[in-house]
C-alpha positions in Angstrom: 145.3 144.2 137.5 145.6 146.5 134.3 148.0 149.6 134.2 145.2 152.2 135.3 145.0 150.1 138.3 149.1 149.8 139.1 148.9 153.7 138.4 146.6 154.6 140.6 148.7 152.3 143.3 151.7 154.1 142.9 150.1 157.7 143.0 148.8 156.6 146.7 151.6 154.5 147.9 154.1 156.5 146.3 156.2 153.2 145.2 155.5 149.8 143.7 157.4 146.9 143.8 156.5 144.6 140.6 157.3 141.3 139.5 158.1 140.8 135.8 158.9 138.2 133.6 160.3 139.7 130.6 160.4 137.8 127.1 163.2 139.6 125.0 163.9 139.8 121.6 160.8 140.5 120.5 159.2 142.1 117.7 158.0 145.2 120.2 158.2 146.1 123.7 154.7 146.0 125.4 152.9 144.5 127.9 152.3 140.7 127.1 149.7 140.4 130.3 149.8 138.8 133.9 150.5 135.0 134.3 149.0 133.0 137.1 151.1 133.6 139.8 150.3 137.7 139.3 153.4 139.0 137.7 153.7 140.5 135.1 154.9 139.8 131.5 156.4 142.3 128.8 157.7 141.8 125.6 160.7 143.7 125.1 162.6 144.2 122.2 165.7 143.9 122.9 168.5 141.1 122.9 169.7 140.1 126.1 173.2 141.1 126.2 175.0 143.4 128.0 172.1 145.1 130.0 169.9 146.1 126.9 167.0 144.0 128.3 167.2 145.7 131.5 167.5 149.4 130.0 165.0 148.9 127.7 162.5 147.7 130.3 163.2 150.5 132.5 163.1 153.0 129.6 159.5 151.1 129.0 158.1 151.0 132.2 159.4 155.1 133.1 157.6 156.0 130.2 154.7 154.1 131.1 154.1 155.2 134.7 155.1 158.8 133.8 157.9 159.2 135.6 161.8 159.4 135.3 164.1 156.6 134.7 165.8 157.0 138.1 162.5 156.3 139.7 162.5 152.5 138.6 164.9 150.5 139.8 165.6 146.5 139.1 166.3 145.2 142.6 166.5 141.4 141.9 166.7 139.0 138.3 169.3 141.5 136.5 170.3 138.9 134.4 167.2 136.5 135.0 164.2 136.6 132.7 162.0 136.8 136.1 162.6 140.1 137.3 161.8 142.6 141.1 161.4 146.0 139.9 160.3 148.9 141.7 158.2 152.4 139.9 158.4 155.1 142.6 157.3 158.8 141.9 160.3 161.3 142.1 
């Protein structure tokens, strides 16, 4: 699944619920791909201290779905590298 796809998801469904594993300190933040299992993986780069992981991947993934940053929420993994997060328009 590519991001046109998970776009087009949320625009019908209105929210997405998304699994993530997240690989930070990294050069950039991006989008590394989708393992096996279907989540997701992003680069982000950030260190993981004090929340900055977790900001920076919601600053990433508003941007990327086009919405504001109190539409995506981290609902499980907030200090786990394997993280729930769901994109929901306003």
């Amino acid at each position: 699944m590519d991001l046109t796809e998970l776009q087009q998801r949320l625009e019908s469904e209105r929210s997405i619920t998304l699994a993530i594993h997240v690989r930070p300190s990294s050069p950039r933040t991006g989008w590394r791909g989708m393992l096996a299992d279907g989540s997701l993986k992003i680069d982000v780069a950030q260190v993981p201290e004090r929340g900055k992981v977790n900001g920076e991947l919601i600053r990433f993934l508003a941007e990327e779905f086009k919405v504001s940053l109190h539409c995506v929420e981290i609902l499980r993994g907030f200090s786990a590298r394997m993280k729930v997060v769901q994109v929901r328009l306003g």
